[in-house]
C-alpha positions in Angstrom: 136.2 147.5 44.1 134.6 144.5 42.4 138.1 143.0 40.8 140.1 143.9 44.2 137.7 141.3 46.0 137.9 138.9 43.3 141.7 139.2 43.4 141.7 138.9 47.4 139.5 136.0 47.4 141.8 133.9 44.7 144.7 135.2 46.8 143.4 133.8 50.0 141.8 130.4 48.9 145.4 130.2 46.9 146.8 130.1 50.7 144.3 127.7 51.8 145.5 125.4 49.6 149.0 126.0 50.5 148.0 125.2 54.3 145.9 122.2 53.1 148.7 120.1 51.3 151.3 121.6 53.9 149.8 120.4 56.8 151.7 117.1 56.2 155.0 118.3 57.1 154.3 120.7 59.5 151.7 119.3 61.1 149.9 122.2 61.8 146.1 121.6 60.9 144.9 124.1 58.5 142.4 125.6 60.2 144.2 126.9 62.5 146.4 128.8 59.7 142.8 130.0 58.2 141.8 131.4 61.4 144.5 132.9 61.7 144.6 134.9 58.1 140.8 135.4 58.2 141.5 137.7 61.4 144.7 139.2 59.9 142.4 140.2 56.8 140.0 141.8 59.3 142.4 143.1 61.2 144.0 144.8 58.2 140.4 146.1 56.7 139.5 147.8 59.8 142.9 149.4 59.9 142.6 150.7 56.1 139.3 152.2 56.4 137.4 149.9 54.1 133.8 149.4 54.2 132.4 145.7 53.8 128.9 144.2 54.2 127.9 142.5 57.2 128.9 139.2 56.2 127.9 137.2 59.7 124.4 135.9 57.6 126.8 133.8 55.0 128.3 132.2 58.3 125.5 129.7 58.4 124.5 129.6 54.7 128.8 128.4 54.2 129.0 126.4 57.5 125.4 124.1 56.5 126.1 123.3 53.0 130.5 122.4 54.0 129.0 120.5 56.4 126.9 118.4 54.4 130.1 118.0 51.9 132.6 117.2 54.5 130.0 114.4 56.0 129.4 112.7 52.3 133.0 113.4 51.3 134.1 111.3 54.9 131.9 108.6 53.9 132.5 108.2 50.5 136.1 107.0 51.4 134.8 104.5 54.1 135.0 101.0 53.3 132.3 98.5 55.0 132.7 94.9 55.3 132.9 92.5 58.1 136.6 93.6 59.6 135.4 96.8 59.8 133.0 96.3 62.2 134.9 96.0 65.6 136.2 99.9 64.8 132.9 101.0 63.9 131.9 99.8 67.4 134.5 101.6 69.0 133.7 104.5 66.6 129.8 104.8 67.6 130.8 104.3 71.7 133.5 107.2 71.2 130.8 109.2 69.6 127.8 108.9 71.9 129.3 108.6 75.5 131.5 111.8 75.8 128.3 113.2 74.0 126.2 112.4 76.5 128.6 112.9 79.1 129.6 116.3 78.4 126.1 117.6 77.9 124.7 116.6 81.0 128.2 117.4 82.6 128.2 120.9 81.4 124.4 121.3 81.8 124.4 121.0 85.5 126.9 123.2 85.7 125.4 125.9 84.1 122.1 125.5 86.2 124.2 125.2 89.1 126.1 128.7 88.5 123.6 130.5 86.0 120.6 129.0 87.7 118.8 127.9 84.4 116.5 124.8 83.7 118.4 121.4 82.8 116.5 121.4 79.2 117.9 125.0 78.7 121.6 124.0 80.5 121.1 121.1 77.4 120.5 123.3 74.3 123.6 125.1 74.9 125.9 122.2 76.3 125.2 120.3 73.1 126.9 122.2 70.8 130.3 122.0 72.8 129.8 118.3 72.9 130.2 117.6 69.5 133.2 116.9 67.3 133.7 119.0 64.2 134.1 116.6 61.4 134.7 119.6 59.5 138.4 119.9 61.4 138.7 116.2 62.1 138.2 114.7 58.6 140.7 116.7 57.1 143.6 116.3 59.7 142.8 112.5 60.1 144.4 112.0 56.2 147.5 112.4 57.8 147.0 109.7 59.6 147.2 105.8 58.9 144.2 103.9 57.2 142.9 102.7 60.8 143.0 105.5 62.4 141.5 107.9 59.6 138.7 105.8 59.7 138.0 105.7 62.8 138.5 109.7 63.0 135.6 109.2 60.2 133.3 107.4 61.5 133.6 108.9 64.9 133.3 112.4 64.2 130.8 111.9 61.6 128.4 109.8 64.2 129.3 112.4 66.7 127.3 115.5 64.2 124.5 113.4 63.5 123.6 112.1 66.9 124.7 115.5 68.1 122.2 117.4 66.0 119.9 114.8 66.5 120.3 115.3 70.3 119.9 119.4 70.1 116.6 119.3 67.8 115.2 117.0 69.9 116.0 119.2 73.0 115.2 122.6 71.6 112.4 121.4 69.5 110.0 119.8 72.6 108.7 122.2 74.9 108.3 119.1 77.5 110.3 115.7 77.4 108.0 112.9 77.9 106.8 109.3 76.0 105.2 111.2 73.6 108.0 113.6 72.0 110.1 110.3 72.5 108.1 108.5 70.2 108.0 111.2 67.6 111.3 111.2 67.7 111.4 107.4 66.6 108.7 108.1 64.3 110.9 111.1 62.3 113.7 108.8 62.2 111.8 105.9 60.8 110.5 108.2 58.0 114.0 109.3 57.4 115.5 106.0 57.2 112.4 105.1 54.7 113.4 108.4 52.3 116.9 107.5 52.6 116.8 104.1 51.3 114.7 105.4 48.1 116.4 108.8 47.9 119.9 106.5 47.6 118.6 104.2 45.1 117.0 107.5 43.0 120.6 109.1 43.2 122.6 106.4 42.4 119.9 105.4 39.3 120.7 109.0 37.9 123.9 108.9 38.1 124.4 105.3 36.0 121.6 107.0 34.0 122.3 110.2 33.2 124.1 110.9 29.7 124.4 114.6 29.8 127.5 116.5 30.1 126.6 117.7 33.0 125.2 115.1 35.5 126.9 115.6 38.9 126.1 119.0 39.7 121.9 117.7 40.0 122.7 115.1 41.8 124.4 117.6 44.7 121.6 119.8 44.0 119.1 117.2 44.9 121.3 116.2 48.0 121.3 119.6 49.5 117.8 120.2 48.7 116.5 116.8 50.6 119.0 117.8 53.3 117.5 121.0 53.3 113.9 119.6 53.0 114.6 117.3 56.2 115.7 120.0 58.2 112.7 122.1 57.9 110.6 118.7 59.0 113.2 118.4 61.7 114.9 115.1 60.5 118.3 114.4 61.0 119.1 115.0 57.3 123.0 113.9 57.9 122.0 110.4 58.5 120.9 110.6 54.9 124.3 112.0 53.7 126.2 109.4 55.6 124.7 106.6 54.0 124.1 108.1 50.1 128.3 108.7 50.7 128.3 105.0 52.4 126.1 103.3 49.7 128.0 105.0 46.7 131.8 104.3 47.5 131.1 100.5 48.6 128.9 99.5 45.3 132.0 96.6 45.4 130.3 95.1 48.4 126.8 95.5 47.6 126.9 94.4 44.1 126.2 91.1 45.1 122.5 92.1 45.5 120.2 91.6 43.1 118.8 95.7 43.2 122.3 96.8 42.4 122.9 94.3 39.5 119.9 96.3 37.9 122.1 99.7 38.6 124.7 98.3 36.3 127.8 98.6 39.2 130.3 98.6 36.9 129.2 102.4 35.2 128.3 103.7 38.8 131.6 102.8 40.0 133.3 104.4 37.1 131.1 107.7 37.5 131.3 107.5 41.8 135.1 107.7 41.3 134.6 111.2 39.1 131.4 112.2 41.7 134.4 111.3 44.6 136.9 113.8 43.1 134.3 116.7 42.2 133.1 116.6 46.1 136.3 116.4 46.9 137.0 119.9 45.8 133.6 121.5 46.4 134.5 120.4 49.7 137.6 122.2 49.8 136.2 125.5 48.2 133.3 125.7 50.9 135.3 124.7 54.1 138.3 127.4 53.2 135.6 129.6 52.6 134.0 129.2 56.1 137.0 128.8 58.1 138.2 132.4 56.3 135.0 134.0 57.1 135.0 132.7 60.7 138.6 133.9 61.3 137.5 137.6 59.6 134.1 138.4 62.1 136.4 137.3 64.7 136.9 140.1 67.2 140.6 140.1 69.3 138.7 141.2 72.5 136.4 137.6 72.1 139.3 135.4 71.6 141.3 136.7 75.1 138.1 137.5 77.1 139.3 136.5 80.6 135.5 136.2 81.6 135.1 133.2 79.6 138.8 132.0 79.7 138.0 130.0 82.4 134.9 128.3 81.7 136.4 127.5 77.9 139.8 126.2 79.8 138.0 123.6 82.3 135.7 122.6 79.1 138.5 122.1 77.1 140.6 120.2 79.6 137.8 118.2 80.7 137.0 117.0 76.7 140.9 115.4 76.5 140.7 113.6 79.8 137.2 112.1 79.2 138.8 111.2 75.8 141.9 109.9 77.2 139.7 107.6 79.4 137.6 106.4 76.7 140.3 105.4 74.6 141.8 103.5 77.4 138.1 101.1 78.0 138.1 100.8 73.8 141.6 99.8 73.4 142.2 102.2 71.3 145.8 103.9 70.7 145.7 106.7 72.9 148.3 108.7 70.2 147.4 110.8 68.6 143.6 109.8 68.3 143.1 111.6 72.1 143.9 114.8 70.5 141.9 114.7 67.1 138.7 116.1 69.1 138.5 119.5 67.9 135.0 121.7 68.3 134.3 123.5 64.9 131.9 124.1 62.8 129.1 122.1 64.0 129.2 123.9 67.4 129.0 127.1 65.7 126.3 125.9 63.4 124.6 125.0 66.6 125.3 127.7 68.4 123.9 130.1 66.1 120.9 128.0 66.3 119.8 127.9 69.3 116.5 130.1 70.4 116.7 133.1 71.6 114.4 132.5 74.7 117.1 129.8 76.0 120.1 130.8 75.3 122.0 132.0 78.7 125.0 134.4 79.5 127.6 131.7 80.2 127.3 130.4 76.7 128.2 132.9 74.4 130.1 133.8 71.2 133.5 134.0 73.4 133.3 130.9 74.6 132.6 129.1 71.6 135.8 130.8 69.9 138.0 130.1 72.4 136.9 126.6 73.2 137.2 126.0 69.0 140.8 127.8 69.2 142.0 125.8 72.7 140.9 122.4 70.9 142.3 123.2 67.6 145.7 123.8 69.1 145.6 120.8 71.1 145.2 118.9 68.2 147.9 120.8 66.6 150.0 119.8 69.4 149.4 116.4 69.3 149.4 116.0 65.2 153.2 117.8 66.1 154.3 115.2 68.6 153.1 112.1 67.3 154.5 109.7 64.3 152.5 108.6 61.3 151.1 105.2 62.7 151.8 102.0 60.8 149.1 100.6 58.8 146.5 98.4 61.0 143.7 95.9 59.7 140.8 96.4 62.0 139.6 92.4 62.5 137.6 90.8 64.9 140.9 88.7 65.9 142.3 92.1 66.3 140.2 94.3 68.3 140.0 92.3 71.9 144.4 93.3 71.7 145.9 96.3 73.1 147.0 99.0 70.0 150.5 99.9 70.1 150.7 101.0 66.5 151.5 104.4 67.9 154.8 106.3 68.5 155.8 109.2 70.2 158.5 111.4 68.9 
């Protein structure tokens, strides 16, 4: 029994990788295809008769520590300077208005037709708010350099204030000046372990001469994530900027504290620290996506109960997004479609208390709004060229973006 798992479990993450460097050509984003196999493999162990474990606890165990990859993987291949700072304003408005937008959008309807509190309507619009990096990221490599970025930046802002949006709704009993101050007062504290937590990481990794050095350093940057979300902090603001602060040692070299960090061994080592994330990342995210796809049940994905709620969500995420990108100036191909709901809403999901959770938001309408958005993207990845290279400069971002062709 032991070596037919291990032999299914090669088999399938052997796929995986076969969707991941396929996905070029055909388009298709790859989660879709692991979906799709994880509920075949379900599908096809129910049929034979064999008995597994309840696997649903690994769910969130798989989709916290891919998410923390995916985020630090995203920023270590972000470049900051001064031209980049027009798309990183676009990025931060395309992450927080639909955000807030959609929340409160959805929220009143759901005390309007389930006849729940606003703060409860909240906790469960949240998650549905928030783009998956974990799906974005990955299908945004296809893209060009301006556009993957922005996919970056955007989706990765979206998780953080996202999750920094649900604690603070689902952690205070009663919004008033007081919870909002400390909630300024956690993220201060954050912001104050992150800038020595960055410094500590990137010190052992110039530092450290043993032959195996990487694998404590991820160690220690789960366990501070880890640490932060028991104390409620948004611990992903800390990812973002260790995976920030490490891949642009170029730019910051220039300052005195980094001199002392000898730049030229930490960018030898952050290229090797790069690649090794890169396929941790990989591992964990197949992984997920596999599992996701297996506890799916056929009856969830074509509830009609739900169909139409997910449908009007759905439909209502791409035409807020097709408006946004209009007031940004930003090309509306195929950047409207790369909005897929993922793993962060599931993480989310999964996490919010019992005592407000409602009937309208349940495990059917997360899968199909996931699925819906997924395929749109996969529709628009299908339809849409490979955009020409852009430079993102402040001459630049006042024009109109026609970089983008349809086929």
């Amino acid at each position: 029994m032991t070596t037919s798992i291990i032999i299914t479990i090669c088999i399938l993450l052997l796929l995986a990788y076969v969707f991941d460097i396929s996905s070029a050509k055909t388009k298709i984003p790859s989660v879709i295809l692991l979906l799709l196999l994880g509920w075949v493999v379900g599908q096809l162990t129910t049929l034979s008769g064999v008995q597994l474990p309840d696997l649903t606890p690994a769910l969130p165990l798989l989709g916290t520590v891919g998410l923390i990859l995916i985020v630090l993987e995203g920023s270590l291949e972000l470049e900051l300077n001064r031209s980049k700072l027009p798309l990183v304003g676009k990025s931060f408005i395309m992450a927080i208005v639909p955000l807030v937008a959609i929340s409160f959008g959805l929220a009143y309807c759901f005390q309007y037709f389930g006849g729940v509190p606003l703060k409860t309507g909240l906790a469960n619009a949240i998650p549905l708010a928030i783009i998956s990096s974990a799906i974005a990221i990955p299908s945004a490599r296809n893209l060009g350099k301006a556009s993957s970025d922005f996919v970056v930046y955007e989706s990765s802002l979206s998780d953080i204030f996202g999750v920094l949006f649900f604690n603070f709704i689902t952690l205070n009993d009663t919004i008033n000046s007081h919870s909002v101050l400390d909630f300024f007062i956690e993220l201060g504290l954050l912001l104050a372990i992150t800038l020595v937590a960055t410094l500590g990481l990137a010190f052992l990794l110039s530092k450290i001469t043993h032959h195996v050095k990487f694998m404590p350093i991820i160690l220690i940057t789960v366990l501070i994530y880890g640490i932060s979300k028991v104390y409620h902090l948004p611990g992903l603001l800390f990812i973002l900027i260790l995976g920030l602060f490490i891949g642009n040692l170029d730019e910051l070299k220039r300052f005195r504290i980094i001199q002392r960090l000898h730049p030229e061994v930490l960018n030898r080592e952050a290229k090797k620290f790069k690649e090794l994330i890169t396929e941790f990342t990989f591992l964990i995210r197949a992984l997920f996506f596999l599992l996701f796809g297996y506890l799916i049940q056929t009856s969830e994905i074509i509830n009609p109960k739900t169909l139409v709620w997910s449908i009007g969500i759905t439909a209502g995420i791409f035409i807020l997004r097709y408006i946004l990108l209009k007031i940004v100036r930003m090309p509306v191909r195929p950047l409207m479609y790369i909005a897929p709901r993922g793993l962060i809403t599931i993480l989310l999901f999964l996490a919010i208390p019992v005592t407000q959770s409602i009937e309208l938001v349940n495990k059917s309408l997360i899968i199909q709004v996931v699925i819906l958005s997924a395929l749109m993207m996969m529709f628009g990845m299908m339809t849409t060229r490979r955009e020409k290279e852009t430079v993102f400069s402040n001459d630049e971002s006042n024009e109109p973006d026609t970089q983008q062709e349809s086929v």
